[in-house]
C-alpha positions as CSV (number, residue, x, y, z in Angstrom):
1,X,0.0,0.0,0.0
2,X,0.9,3.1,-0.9
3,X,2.3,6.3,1.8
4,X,0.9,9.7,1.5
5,X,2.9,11.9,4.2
6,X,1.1,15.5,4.6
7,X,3.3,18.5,5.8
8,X,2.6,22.1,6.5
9,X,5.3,24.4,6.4
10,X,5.8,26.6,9.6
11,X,7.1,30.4,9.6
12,X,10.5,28.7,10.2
13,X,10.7,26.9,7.1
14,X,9.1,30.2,5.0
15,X,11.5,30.2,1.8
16,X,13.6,26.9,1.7
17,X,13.7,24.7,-1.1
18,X,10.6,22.2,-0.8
19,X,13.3,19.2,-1.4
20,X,15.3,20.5,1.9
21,X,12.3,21.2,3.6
22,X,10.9,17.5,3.3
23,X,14.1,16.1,3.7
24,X,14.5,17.6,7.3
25,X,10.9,16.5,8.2
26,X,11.2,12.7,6.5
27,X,14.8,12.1,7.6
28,X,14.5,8.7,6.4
29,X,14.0,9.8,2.9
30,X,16.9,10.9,0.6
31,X,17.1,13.8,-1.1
32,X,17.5,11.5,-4.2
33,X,14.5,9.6,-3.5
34,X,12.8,12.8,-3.0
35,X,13.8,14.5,-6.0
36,X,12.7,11.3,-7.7
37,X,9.5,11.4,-6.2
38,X,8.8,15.0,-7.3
39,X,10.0,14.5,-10.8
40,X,7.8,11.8,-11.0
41,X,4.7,13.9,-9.9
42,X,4.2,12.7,-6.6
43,X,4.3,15.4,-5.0
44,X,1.5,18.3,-4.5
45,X,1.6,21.5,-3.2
46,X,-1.3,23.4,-2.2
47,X,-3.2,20.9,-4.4
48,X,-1.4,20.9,-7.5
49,X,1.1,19.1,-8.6
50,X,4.7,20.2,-8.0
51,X,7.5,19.0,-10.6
52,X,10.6,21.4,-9.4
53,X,12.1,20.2,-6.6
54,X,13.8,23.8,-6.1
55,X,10.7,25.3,-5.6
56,X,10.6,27.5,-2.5
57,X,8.0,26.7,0.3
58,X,6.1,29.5,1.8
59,X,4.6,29.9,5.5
60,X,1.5,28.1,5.5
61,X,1.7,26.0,1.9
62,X,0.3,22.4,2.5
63,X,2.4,19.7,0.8
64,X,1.3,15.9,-0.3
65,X,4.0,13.7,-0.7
66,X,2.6,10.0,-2.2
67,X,5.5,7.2,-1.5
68,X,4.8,4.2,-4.0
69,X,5.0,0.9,-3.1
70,X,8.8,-0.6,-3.4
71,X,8.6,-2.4,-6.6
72,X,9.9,-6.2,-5.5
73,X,12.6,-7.8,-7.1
74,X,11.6,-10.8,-9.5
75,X,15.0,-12.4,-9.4
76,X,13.5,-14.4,-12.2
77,X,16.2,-16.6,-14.6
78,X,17.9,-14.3,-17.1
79,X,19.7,-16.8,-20.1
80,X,22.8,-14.6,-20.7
81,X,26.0,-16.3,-21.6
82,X,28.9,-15.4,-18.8
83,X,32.9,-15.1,-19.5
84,X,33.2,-16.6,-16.2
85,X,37.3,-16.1,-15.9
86,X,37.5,-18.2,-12.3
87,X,35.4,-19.9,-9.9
88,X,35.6,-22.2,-6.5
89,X,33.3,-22.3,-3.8
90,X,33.5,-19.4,-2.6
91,X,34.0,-16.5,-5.4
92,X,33.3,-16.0,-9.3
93,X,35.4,-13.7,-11.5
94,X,33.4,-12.7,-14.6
95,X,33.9,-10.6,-17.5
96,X,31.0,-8.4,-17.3
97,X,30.1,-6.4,-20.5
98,X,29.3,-3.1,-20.6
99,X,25.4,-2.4,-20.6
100,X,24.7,-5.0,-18.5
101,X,23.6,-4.2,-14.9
102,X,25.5,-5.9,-12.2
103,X,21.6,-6.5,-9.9
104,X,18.2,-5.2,-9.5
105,X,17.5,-1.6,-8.1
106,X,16.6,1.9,-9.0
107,X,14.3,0.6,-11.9
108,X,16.1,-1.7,-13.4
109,X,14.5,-5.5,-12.0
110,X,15.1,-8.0,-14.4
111,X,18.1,-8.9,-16.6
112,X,20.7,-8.2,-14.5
113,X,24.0,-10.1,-13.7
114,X,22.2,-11.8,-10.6
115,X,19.7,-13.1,-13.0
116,X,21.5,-14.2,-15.3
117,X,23.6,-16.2,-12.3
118,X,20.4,-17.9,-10.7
């Protein structure tokens, strides 16, 4: 399920960049991930939707912040050949190509190098 925080911005805050200013109340959130989150329109302020995270905040402006649900993982099979260079028990060298991503994250799930190794 998704998150939806709600903040209002105090006299204090009046006038800092709305990516700063969630980022001090929602210390657990990056400003990355926050960025990300604005750019993706998640994000409203004062009811409409806010794509800039430099936009300044002003005394009494409401903000909206929807957190989507962590896409999981599929770690599903990937067939990709491997220049597997050495191997024992307990490490594997490999020639990884360029392009490729090494595992899943950050949009990028499936057809990774852990795939391809499971």
């Amino acid at each position: 399920m998704k998150k939806i925080i709600n903040l209002l911005v105090g006299s204090e805050e009046n006038n800092q960049r709305v990516d700063v200013f969630i980022n001090k109340k929602e210390s657990s959130l990056s400003r990355t991930r926050i960025k990300n989150l604005i750019l993706n329109k998640k994000l409203k302020l004062n009811s409409k939707i806010l794509i800039s995270p430099a936009k300044k905040v002003l005394t009494g402006d409401s903000l909206m912040l929807e957190i989507p649900v962590p896409k999981i993982a599929s770690l599903k099979p990937y067939k990709f050949e491997l220049n597997i260079i050495y191997e024992d028990k307990d490490l594997l060298i490999i020639d990884k190509p360029a392009g490729i991503i090494m595992h899943p994250g950050a949009g990028n799930y499936d057809n990774t190098i852990v795939n391809a190794l499971i």
